[in-house]
C-alpha positions in Angstrom: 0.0 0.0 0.0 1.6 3.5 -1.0 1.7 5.6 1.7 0.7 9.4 1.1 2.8 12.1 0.6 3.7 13.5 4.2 4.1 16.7 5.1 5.1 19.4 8.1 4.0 19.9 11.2 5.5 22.7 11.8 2.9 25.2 11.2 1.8 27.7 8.3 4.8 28.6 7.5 7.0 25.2 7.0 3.8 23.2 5.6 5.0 23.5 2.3 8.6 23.0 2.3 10.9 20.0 2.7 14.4 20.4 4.6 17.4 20.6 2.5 20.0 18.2 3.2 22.2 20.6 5.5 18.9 21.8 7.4 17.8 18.0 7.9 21.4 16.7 8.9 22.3 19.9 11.1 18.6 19.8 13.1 18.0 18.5 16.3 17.7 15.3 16.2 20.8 14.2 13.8 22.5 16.9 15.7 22.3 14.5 18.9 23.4 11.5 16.6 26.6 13.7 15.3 27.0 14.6 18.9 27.2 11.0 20.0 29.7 9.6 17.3 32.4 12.6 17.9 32.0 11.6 21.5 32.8 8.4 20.8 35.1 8.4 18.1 37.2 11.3 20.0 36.9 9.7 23.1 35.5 13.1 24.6 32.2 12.4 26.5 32.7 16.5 27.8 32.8 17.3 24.1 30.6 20.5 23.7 29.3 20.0 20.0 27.9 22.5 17.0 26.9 22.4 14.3 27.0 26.1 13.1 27.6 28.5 9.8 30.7 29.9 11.0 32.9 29.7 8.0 34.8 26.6 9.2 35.0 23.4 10.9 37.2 23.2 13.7 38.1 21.6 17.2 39.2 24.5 19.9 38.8 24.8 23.7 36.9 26.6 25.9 38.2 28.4 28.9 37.7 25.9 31.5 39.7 23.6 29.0 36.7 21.7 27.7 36.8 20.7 24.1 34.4 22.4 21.1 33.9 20.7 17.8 32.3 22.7 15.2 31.3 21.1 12.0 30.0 23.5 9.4 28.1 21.3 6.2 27.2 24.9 4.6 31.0 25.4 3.3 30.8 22.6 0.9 27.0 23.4 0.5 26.6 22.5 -3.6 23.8 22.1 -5.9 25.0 18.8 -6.8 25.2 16.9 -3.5 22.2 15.2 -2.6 21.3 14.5 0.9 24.3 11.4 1.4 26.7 13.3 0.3 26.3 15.8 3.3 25.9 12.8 5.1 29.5 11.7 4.5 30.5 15.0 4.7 29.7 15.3 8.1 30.9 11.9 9.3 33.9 12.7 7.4 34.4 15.7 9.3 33.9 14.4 12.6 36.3 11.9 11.8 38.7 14.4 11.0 37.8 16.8 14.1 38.3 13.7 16.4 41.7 12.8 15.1 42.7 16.0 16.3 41.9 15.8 19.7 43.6 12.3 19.5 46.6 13.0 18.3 47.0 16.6 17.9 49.5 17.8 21.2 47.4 21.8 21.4 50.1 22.9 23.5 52.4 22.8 20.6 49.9 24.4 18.3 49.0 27.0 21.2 52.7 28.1 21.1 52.6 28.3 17.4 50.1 30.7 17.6 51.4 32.3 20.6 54.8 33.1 18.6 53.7 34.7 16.3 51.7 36.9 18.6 55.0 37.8 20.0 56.5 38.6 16.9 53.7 40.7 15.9 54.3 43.1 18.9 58.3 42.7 17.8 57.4 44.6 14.7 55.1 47.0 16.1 57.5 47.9 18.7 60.7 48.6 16.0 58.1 50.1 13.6 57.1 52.5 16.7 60.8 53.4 17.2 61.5 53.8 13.4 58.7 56.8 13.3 59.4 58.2 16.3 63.6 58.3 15.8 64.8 61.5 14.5 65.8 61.4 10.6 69.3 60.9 10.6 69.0 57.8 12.8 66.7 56.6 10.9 68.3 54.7 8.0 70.1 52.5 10.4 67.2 51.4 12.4 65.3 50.2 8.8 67.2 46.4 8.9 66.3 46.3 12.1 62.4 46.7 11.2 63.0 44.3 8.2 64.8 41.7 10.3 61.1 42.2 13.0 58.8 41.4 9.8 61.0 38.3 8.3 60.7 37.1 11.6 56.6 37.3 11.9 56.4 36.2 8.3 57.5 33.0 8.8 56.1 32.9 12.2 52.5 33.7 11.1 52.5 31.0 8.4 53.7 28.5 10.9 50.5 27.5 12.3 48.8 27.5 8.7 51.6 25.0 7.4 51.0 23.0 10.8 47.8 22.6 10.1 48.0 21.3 7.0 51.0 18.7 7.8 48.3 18.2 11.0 45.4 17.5 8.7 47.6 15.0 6.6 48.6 13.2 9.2 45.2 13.0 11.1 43.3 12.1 8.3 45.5 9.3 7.7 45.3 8.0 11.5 41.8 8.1 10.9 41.6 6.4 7.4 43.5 3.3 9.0 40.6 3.2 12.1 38.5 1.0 9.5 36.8 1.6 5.9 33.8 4.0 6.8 36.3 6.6 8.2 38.9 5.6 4.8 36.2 6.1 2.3 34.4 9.4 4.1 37.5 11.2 4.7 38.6 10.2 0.5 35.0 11.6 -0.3 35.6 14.8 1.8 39.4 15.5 0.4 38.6 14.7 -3.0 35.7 17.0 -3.2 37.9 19.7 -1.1 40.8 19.4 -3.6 38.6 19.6 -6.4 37.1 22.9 -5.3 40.2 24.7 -4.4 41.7 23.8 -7.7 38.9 25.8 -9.1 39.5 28.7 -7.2 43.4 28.8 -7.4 43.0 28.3 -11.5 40.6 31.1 -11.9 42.5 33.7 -9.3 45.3 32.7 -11.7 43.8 33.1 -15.0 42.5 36.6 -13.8 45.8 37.8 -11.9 44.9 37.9 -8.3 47.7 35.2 -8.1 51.0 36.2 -9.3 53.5 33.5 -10.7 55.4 36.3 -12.0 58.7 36.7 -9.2 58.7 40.4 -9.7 54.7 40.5 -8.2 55.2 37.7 -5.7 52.8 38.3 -2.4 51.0 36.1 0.1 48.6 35.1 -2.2 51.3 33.3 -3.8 52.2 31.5 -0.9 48.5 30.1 -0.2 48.3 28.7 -4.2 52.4 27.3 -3.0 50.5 25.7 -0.1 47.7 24.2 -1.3 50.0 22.5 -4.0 52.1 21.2 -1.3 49.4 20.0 0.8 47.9 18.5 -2.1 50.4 15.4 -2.4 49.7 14.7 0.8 45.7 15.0 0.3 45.0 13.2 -2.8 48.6 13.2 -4.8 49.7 10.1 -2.6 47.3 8.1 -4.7 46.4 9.7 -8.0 48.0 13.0 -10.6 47.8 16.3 -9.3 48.6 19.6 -11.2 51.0 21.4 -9.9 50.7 24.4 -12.2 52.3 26.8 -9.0 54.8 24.5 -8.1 56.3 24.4 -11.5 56.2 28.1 -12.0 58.2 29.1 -8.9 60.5 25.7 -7.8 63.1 23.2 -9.7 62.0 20.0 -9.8 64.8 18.9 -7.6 62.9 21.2 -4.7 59.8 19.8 -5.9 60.6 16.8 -5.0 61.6 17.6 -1.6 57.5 19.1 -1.1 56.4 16.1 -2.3 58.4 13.8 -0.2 57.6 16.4 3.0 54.2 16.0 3.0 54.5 12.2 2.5 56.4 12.3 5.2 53.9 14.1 7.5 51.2 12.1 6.3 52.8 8.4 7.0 55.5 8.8 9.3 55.5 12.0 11.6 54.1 10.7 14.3 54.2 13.9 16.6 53.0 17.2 16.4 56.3 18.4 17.3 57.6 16.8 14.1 55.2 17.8 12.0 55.5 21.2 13.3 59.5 20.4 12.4 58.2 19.6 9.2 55.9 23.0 8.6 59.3 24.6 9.1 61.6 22.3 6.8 58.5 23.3 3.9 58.8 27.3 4.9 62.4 27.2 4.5 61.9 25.7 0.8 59.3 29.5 0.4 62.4 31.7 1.9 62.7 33.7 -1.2 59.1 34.0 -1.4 58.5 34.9 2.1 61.3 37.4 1.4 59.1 39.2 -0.9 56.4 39.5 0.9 58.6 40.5 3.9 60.0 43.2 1.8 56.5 44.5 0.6 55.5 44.8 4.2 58.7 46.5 5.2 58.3 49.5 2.9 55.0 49.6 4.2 56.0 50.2 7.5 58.4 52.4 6.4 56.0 54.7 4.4 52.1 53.7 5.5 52.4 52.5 8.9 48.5 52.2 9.1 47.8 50.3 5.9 50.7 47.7 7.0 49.2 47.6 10.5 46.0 46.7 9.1 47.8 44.1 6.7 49.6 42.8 9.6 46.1 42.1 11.3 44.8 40.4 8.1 47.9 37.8 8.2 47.2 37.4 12.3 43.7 36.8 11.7 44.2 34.4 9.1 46.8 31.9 11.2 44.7 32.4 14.1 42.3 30.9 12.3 44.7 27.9 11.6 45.7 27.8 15.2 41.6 27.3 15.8 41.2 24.0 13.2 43.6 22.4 15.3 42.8 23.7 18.7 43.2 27.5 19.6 44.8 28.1 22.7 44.9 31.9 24.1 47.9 33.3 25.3 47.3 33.1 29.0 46.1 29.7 28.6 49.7 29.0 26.7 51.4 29.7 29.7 49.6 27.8 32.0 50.1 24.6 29.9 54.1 24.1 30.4 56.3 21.5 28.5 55.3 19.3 25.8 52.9 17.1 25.3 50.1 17.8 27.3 46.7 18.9 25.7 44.5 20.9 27.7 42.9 20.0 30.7 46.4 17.7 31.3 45.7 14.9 29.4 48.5 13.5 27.6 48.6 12.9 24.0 48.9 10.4 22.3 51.2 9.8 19.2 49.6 9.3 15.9 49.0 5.8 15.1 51.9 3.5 13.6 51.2 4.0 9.5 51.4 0.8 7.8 53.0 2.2 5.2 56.6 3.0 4.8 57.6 5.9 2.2 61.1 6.7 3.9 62.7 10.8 3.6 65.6 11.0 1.6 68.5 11.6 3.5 69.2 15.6 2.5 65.8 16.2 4.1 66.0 14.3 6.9 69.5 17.0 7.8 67.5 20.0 7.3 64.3 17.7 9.4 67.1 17.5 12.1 68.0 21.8 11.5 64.5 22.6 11.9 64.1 20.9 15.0 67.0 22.4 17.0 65.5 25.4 15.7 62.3 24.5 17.7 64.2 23.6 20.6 64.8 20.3 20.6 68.2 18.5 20.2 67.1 16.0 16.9 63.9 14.4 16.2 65.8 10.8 17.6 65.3 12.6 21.2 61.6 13.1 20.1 60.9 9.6 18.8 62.5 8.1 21.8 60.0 9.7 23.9 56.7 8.0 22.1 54.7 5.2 23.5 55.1 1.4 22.5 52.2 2.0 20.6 53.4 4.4 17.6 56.3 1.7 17.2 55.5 1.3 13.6 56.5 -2.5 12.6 58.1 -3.2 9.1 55.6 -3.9 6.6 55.8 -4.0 2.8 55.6 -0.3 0.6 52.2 -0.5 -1.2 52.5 0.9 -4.3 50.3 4.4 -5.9 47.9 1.9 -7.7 47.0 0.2 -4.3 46.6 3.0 -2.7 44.1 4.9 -5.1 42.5 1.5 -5.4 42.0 1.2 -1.6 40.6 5.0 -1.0 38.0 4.5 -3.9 36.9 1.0 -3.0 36.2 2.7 0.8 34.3 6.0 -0.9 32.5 3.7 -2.9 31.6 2.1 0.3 30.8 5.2 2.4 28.6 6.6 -1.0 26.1 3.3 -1.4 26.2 3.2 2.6 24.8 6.8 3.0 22.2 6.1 -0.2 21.1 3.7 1.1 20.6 5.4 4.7 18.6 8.6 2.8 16.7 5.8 0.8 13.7 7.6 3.7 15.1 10.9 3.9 11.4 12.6 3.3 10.4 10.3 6.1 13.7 11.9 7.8 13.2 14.9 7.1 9.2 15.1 8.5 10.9 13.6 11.8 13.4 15.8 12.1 11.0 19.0 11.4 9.1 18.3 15.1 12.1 17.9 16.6 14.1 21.5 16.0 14.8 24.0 18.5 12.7 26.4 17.6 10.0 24.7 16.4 9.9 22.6 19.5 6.0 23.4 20.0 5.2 24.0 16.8 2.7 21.0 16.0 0.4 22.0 18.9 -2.6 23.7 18.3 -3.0 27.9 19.3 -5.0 26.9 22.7 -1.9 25.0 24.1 0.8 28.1 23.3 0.6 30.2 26.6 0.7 26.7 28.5 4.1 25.9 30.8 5.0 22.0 29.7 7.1 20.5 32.4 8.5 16.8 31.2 9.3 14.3 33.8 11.1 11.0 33.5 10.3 9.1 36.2 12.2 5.9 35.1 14.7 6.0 37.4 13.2 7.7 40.5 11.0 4.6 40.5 13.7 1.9 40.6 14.1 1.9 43.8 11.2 0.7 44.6 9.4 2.7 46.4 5.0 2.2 48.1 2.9 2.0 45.4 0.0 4.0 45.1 -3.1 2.4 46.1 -5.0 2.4 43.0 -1.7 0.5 42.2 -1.7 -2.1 44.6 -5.2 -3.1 43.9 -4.2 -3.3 40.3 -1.3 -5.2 41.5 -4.1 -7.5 43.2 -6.2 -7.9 40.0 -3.3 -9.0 38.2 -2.2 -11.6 40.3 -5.5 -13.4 39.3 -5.0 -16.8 37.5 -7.9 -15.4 35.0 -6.3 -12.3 34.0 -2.8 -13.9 33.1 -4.5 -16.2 30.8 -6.2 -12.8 29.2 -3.0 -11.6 28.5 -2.0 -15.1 26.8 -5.0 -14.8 25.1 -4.3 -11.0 23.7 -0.7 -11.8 22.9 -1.9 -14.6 20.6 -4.9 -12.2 19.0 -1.8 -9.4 18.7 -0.2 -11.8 17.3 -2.7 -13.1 14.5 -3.3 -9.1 13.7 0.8 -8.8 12.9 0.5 -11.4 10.4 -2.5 -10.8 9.2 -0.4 -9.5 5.6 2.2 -12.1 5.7 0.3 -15.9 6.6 1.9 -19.0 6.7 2.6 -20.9 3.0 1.9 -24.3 2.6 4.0 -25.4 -0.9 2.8 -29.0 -1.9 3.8 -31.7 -4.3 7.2 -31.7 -3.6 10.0 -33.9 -3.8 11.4 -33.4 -0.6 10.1 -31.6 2.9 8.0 -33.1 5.3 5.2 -36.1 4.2 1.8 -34.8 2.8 -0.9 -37.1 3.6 -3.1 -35.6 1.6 -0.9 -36.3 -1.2 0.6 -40.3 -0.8 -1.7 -41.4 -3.7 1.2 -39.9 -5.8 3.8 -42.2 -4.7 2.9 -44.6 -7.4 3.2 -41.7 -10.0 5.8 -39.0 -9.3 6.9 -39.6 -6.0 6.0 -35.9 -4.9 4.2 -36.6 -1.9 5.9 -34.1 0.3 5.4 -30.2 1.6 7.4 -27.3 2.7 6.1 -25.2 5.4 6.9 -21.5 5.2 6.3 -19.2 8.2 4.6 -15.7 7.7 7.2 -12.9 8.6 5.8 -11.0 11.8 5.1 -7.4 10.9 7.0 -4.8 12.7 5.1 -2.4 15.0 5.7 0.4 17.6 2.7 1.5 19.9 2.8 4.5 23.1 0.5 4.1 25.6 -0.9 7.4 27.2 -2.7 7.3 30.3 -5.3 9.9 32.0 -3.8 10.8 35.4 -6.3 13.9 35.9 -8.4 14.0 39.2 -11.4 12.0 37.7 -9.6 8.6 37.3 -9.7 8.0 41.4 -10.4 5.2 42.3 -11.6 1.8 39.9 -11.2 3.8 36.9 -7.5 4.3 37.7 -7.1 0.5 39.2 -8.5 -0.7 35.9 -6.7 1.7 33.3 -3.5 0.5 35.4 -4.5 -3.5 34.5 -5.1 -2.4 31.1 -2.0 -0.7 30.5 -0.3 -3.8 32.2 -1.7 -6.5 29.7 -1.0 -4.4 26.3 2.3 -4.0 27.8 3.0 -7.3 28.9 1.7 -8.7 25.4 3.9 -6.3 24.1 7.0 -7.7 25.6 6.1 -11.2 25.0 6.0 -10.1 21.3 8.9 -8.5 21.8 7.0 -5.0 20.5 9.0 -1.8 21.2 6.6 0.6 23.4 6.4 3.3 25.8 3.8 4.2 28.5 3.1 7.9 29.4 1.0 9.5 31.9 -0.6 13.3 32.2 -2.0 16.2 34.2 -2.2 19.4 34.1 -2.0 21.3 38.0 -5.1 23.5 38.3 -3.3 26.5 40.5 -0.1 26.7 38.1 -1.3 25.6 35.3 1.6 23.5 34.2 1.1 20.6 31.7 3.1 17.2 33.2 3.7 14.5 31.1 5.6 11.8 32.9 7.2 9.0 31.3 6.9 5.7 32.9 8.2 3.3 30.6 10.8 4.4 27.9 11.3 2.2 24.7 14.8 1.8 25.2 13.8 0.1 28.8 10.7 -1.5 27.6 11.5 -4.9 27.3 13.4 -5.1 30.9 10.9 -7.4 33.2 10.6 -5.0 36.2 10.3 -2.2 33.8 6.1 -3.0 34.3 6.8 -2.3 38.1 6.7 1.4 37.3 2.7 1.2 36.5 2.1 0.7 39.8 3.2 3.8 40.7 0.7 6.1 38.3 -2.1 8.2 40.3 -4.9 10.3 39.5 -3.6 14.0 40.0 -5.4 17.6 38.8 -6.9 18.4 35.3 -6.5 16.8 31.8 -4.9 18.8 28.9 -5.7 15.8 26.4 -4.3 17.4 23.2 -1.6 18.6 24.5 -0.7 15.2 25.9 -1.6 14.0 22.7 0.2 15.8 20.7 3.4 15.2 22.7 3.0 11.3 23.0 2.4 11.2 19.2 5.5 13.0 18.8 7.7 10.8 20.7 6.8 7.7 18.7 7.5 9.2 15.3 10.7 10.6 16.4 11.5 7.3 18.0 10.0 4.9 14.7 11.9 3.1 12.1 10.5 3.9 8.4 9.1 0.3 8.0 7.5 0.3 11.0 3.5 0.3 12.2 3.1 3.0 14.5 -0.6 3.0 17.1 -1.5 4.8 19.8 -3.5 4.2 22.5 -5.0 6.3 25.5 -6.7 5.2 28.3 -9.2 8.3 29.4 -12.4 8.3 31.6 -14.1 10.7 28.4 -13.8 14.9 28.3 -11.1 16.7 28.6 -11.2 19.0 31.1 -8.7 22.3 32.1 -8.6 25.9 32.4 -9.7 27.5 29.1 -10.2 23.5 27.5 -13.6 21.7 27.5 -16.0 20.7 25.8 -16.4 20.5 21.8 -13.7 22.7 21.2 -10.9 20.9 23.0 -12.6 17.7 21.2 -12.4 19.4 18.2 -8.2 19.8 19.2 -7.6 16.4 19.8 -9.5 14.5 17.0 -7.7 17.4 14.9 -3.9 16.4 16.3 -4.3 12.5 15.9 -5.9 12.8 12.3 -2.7 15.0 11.8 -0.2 12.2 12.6 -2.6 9.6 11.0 -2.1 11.5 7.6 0.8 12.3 7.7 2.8 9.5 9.7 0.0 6.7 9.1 -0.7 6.6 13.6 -3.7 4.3 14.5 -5.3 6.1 17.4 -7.3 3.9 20.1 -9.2 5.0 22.7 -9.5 2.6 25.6 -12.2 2.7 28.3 -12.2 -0.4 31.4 -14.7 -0.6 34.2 -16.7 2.3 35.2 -15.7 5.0 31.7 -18.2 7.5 29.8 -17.8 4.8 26.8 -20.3 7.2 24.9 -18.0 10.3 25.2 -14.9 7.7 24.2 -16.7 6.3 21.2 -17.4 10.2 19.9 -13.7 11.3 20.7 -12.1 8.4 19.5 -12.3 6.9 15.8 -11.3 3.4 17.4 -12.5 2.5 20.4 -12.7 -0.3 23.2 -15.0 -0.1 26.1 -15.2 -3.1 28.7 -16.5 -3.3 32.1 -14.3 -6.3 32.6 -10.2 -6.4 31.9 -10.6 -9.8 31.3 -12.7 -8.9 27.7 -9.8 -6.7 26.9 -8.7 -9.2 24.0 -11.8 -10.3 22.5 -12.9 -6.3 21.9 -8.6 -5.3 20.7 -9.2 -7.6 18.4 -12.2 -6.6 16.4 -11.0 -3.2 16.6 -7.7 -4.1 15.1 -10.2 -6.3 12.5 -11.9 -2.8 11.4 -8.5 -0.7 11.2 -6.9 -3.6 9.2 -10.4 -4.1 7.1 -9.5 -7.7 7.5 
């Protein structure tokens, strides 16, 4: 049967439109999924999470040293990705966020950032005392403000280069971790690469990059970068133009990019080498960090203000590489100490042992060992010595390019169908995520519920231990403990039963040659010999059901002590069918006018034995806000279904509703409005349930279905011929 075409709840406004892909992965409810995996994959349960349009994703700190994750879909937000490919996208970026707060040591990165600040205020200070010296003086203090701006040049592109040599290395921890992380990550670069390609050839074709030595700047220096980074990003496994490269280095220094970044990819282990690394690479760009040096020199020299302001432009730009790997402030910085310690004092780990082995020619591996005396260690021996047993890479055989590519695109092929096949119900997605935003939190409830305080309480674990049952619980308890009530609940799990196969019945296949005999059938053992039949078992529908109970003032008494029975043998059928459910009770306090749902019974602890215990515990209270209660409940079991799943709802109410400002027809009018809602849009069978001494009359008008008994024990006999009429059996 095709289901209809389902649409918003959200009101007047969203009824007509259909989440993109970023709005449905970045709402609510896949926001708490995302949340979950970094958690997990970063091993961070005091990860604070976002998914925001900042301009970047990143992993950073907060003040009291607790980590931040920010994953941002909207910068690779394209016309031609479909809902999956966000998907990966975001996986693929949580992957790569996590490895960072695995294997990324922030206090190294935190100094980065903080020497460069110090440089800045170097050059501001000599700058100051250039201007300020008299004339004559003046030419001899100019080398000095020239050696200030070298200094922060290749300072402030320090933590940019990090990051990428960070990124390389990360991504490749990561990849290693299993083949969902290899082929989402492959996806993400692939498509990254791809794009800034496209930007660096059209900024060259129009001139805003200069290949041209004589108009060399720092826009230069981001195509040299992107290059380099490149053969560590996708160039490992497949061609790459190098159109930059080419124009500016021989190929003998080429070559010693190329073999950099493999190097930071397989077999830097540390941030501090990669950070040795970063510097190996900017001493390759000294002639072009010399120009750009020199251009900001005679700016200080002649337009202090404009190179102030492009002094702020470079800061703001490497800050923002210090934040993709974890900013750390200045003050923090010095409250870290030595080495190796991230923040909050937990001690990094190395990056995991790469199975592959690429090697570093020897002439690098001389200026690896310059670069990190520079940093301020003695040789990047002392630096290995000092890692764990566990980035002890073993020898293993060098895969070749071919393998490579050929493992990274069997993974993305991987991750690709995986997501498709996970979006196969993304309008179905995409409806459940709609109820379940922020803002629109309350938007499915009708106008007469707005002003109205909702106060949700999950009473799940405040009842474990056990604590006096109320007594319309206890005589409910008694009820139940009847030898004729157990064999009604036998009885409706066998009619439940019969109702979830009613579309999928046992098949008897016979005249066959093998199987089990067929009496009916042995007069053919003189002819053909197929006197036998298979026997094929119907497949057992799959359904989710909530169970709402009245708690309002009304129920006291025998109405409550049966509606507690009731709710016990739907529930315990339920569990014997192993059927996913979740019972809810409601009030609404007549001097505060709060609305209280209380959850009971969760369907994550539904089919736990004493879970049932908790019934015993519900009690008549104030007023009844049915619609509201309604509305709520309904809204749980959608969020909470599976696509091929029956969804039903059932309430057990003495009739009316009954609170401040809601009575009568009207508030009628609101609930049989709300559950013909969900019914149209998310296919929910609504039942109305009435035991013992109930206004059947008012539960037949309210309710489409209905089931009225003065006796529990006819509970199964009536459930069944309603589920006959909803099923048109």
């Amino acid at each position: 049967m095709k289901k209809p075409t389902k649409k918003s709840l959200l009101g007047k406004k969203s009824k007509k439109r259909i989440l993109t892909g970023i709005e449905l992965l970045s709402s609510k409810g896949y926001k708490a999924s995302f949340k979950s995996l970094a958690q997990i994959v970063s091993k961070r349960m005091n990860l604070n999470f976002y998914m925001d349009k900042v301009g970047s994703s990143f992993t950073s700190f907060d003040k009291d040293g607790n980590p931040i994750m920010n994953i941002d879909l909207w910068t690779y937000e394209d016309k031609a990705f479909d809902t999956s490919h966000y998907h990966i996208i975001a996986k693929a970026l949580i992957y790569h966020e996590s490895g960072h707060l695995l294997y990324s040591d922030f206090n190294i990165i935190g100094q980065l950032h903080q020497d460069f600040c110090d440089a800045k205020k170097e050059v501001e200070k000599a700058a100051n005392d250039y201007h300020s010296a008299k004339e004559e003086d003046k030419a001899d203090l100019i080398p000095l403000v020239r050696e200030k701006v070298g200094d922060f040049v290749f300072k402030v592109n320090m933590p940019e280069v990090n990051n990428i040599y960070e990124d390389l290395s990360v991504d490749r921890c990561m990849c290693e971790k299993g083949r969902e992380e290899n082929g989402c990550l492959t996806f993400l670069r692939d498509i990254g690469h791809d794009k800034q390609k496209e930007l660096f050839r059209q900024a060259i074709e129009s001139g805003y990059v200069c290949l041209d030595m004589d108009n060399w700047d720092d826009n230069t220096l981001r195509a040299v970068l992107f290059e380099a980074q490149a053969f560590g990003h996708v160039g490992y496994r497949k061609h790459i133009d190098i159109q930059v490269l080419n124009a500016l280095f021989e190929d003998d220094d080429i070559e010693k990019i190329k073999n950099l970044a493999l190097y930071a990819r397989f077999e830097a282990p540390t941030t501090y080498e990669r950070a040795a690394t970063a510097k190996a690479l900017l001493n390759l760009c000294q002639p072009l960090l010399d120009k750009i040096a020199d251009n900001l020199t005679n700016e200080y020299l002649y337009n202090i203000d404009h190179a102030k302001e492009m002094m702020g432009k470079m800061a703001k730009e490497a800050e923002s590489h210090s934040k993709s790997t974890g900013s750390v402030d200045s003050e923090v910085v010095k409250s870290m100490g030595g080495g190796g310690t991230a923040r909050g004092g937990a001690k990094m780990k190395s990056s995991a042992p790469s199975k592959y082995d690429l090697g570093l020619p020897e002439d690098l591996k001389k200026e690896m060992e310059e670069s990190a005396k520079e940093l301020g260690k003695e040789s990047l021996k002392d630096e290995a010595d000092s890692k764990s047993d566990e980035s002890a890479a073993p020898e293993r055989t060098k895969p070749t390019a071919k393998e490579l590519e050929d493992e990274a695109i069997n993974s993305m092929s991987e991750a690709l169908d995986g997501a498709s096949k996970t979006f196969e119900k993304t309008e179905d997605r995409a409806e459940k995520a709609s109820i379940t935003s922020d803002e629109d939190e309350r938007a499915g409830e009708t106008a007469c519920h707005h002003s109205v305080s909702v106060s949700m309480i999950d009473l799940e674990d405040s009842l474990s231990m056990k604590e006096e049952y109320t007594s319309e619980g206890k005589e409910a308890l008694k009820m139940i403990k009847k030898d004729e009530l157990s064999s009604s609940v036998n009885e409706l799990s066998k009619k439940m039963k019969k109702i979830l196969m009613h579309r999928s019945q046992d098949d008897i296949s016979k005249g066959r040659f093998e199987g089990s005999i067929d009496m009916s059938g042995l007069y053919r053992i003189k002819t053909d010999l197929q006197v036998f039949k298979k026997e094929t078992s119907g497949e057992k529908k799959k359904v989710r059901f909530i169970i709402l109970v009245d708690e309002s003032g009304s129920m006291r008494g025998s109405k409550m002590e049966n509606a507690i029975v009731g709710c016990w043998m739907v529930a315990k059928a339920a569990q014997k069918l192993k059927i996913p459910f979740a019972v809810y009770g409601h009030d609404e306090d007549f001097s505060s006018e709060v609305f209280r749902i209380r959850k009971y019974i969760s369907f994550q602890n539904c089919r736990k034995l004493q879970a049932l215990d908790n019934l015993f515990h519900i009690k008549a209270h104030d007023n009844n806000r049915d619609g509201l209660a309604i509305f709520h409940s309904l809204r749980e079991l959608v969020k909470s279904s599976q696509p091929d799943e029956d969804l039903y709802f059932f309430i057990l109410s003495d009739g009316e509703p009954a609170a401040a400002q809601y009575s009568g027809a009207s508030a009628i009018e609101d609930m049989q409005k709300i559950m013909n809602t969900f019914k149209k849009h998310y296919q929910v069978h609504s039942v109305g349930i009435g035991l013992g001494n109930f206004d059947f009359d008012s539960i037949r008008q309210i309710y489409e279905n209905s089931v009225c008994v003065k006796n529990p024990q006819n509970l199964p006999n009536e459930m069944f011929k309603v589920f006959k009429k909803m099923l048109k059996l």
